[in-house]
PLY file of the C-alpha trace (Angstrom):
ply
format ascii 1.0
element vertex 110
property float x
property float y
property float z
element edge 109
property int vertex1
property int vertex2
end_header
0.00 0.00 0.00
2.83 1.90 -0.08
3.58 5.26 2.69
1.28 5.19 5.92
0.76 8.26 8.14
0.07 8.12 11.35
-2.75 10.41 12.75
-0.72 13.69 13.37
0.44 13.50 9.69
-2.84 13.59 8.73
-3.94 15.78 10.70
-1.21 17.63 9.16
-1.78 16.87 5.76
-5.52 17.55 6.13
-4.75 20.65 8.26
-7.57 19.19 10.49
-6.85 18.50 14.04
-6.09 15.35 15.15
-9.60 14.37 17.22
-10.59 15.21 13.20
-8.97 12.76 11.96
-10.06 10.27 14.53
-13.87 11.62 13.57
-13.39 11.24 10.03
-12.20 7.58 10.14
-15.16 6.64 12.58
-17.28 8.23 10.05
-15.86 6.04 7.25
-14.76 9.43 5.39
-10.69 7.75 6.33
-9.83 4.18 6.74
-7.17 3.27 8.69
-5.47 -0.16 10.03
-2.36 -1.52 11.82
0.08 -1.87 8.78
2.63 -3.57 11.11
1.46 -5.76 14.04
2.08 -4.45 17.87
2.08 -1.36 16.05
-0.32 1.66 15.77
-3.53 2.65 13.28
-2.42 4.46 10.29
-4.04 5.84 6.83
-2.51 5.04 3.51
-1.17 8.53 2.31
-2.56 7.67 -1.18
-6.21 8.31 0.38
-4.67 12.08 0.58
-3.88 14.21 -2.31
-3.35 18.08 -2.50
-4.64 18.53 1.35
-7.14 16.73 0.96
-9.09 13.18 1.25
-9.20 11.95 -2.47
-12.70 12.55 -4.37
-14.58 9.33 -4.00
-13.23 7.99 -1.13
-15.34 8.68 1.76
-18.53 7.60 -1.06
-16.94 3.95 -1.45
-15.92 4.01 1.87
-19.34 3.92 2.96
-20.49 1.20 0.10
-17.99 -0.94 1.37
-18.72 -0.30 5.23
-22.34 -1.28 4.27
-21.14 -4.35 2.09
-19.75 -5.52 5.67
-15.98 -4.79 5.20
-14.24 -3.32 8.22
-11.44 -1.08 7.48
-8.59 -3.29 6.51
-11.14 -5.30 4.27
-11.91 -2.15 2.41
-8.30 -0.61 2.03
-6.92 -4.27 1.05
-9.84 -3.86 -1.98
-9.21 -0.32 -2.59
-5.12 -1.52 -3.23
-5.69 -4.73 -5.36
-5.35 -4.46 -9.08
-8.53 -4.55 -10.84
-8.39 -5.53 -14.47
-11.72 -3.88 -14.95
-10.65 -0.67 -14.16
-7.71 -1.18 -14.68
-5.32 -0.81 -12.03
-5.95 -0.36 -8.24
-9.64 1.26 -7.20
-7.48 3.73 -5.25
-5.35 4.96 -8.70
-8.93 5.29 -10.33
-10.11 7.32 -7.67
-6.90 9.76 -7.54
-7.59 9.81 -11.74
-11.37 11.20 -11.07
-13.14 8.30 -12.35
-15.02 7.43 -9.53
-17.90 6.17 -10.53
-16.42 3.10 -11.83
-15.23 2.13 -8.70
-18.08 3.00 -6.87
-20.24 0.86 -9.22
-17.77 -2.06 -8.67
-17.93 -1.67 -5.02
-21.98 -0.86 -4.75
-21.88 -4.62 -6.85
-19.94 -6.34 -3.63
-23.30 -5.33 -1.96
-24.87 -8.06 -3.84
0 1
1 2
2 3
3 4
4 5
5 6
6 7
7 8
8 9
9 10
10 11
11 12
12 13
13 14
14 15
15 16
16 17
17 18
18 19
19 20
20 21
21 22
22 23
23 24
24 25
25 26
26 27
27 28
28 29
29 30
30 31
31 32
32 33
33 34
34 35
35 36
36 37
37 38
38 39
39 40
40 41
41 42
42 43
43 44
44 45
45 46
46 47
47 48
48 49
49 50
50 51
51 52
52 53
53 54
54 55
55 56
56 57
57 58
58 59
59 60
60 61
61 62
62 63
63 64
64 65
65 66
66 67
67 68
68 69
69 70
70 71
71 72
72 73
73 74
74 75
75 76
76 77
77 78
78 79
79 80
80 81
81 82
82 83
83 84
84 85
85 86
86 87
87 88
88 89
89 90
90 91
91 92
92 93
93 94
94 95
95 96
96 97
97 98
98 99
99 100
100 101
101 102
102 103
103 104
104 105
105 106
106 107
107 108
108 109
């Protein structure tokens, strides 16, 4: 998945506090897991480009929350290659085109 930040990065990157940060990923707007075990939660920094949470994100975040995938579940989909697209969900999202990844994941609904 490439570089993680921890919370204060993002809060840095996001120029959001850090009790922010922790909102946004209870509200499924951020994901965030334990890249490295016994360590601590962290956000891929490719959900974060230009100061701010990549378009799409939060809206697939939710599908996938409501599909039943917990954080990790979600970020491991957003970061596999999909031929479909192709390419990772994640570099679709960071190339605006969305709404083919949010049609893929509104279809793991099902």
């Amino acid at each position: 998945m490439g570089e993680w930040l921890d919370w204060g990065q993002v809060s840095d990157a996001l120029h959001i506090s850090v009790s922010k940060v922790r909102q946004l990923i209870r509200e499924h707007h951020l994901a965030a897991a334990v890249p490295v075990p016994g360590g601590g939660q962290k956000v891929p920094a490719a959900l974060i480009m230009d100061g701010e949470i990549v378009k799409g994100v939060p809206g697939v975040l939710t599908v996938l929350h409501d599909a039943a995938y917990d954080d990790r579940d979600a970020l491991a989909w957003l970061f596999t290659p999909d031929e479909s697209l192709p390419g990772r969900p994640i570099d679709a999202l960071r190339e605006n085109r969305g709404s083919e990844v949010k049609r893929r994941a509104q279809a793991l609904g099902f």
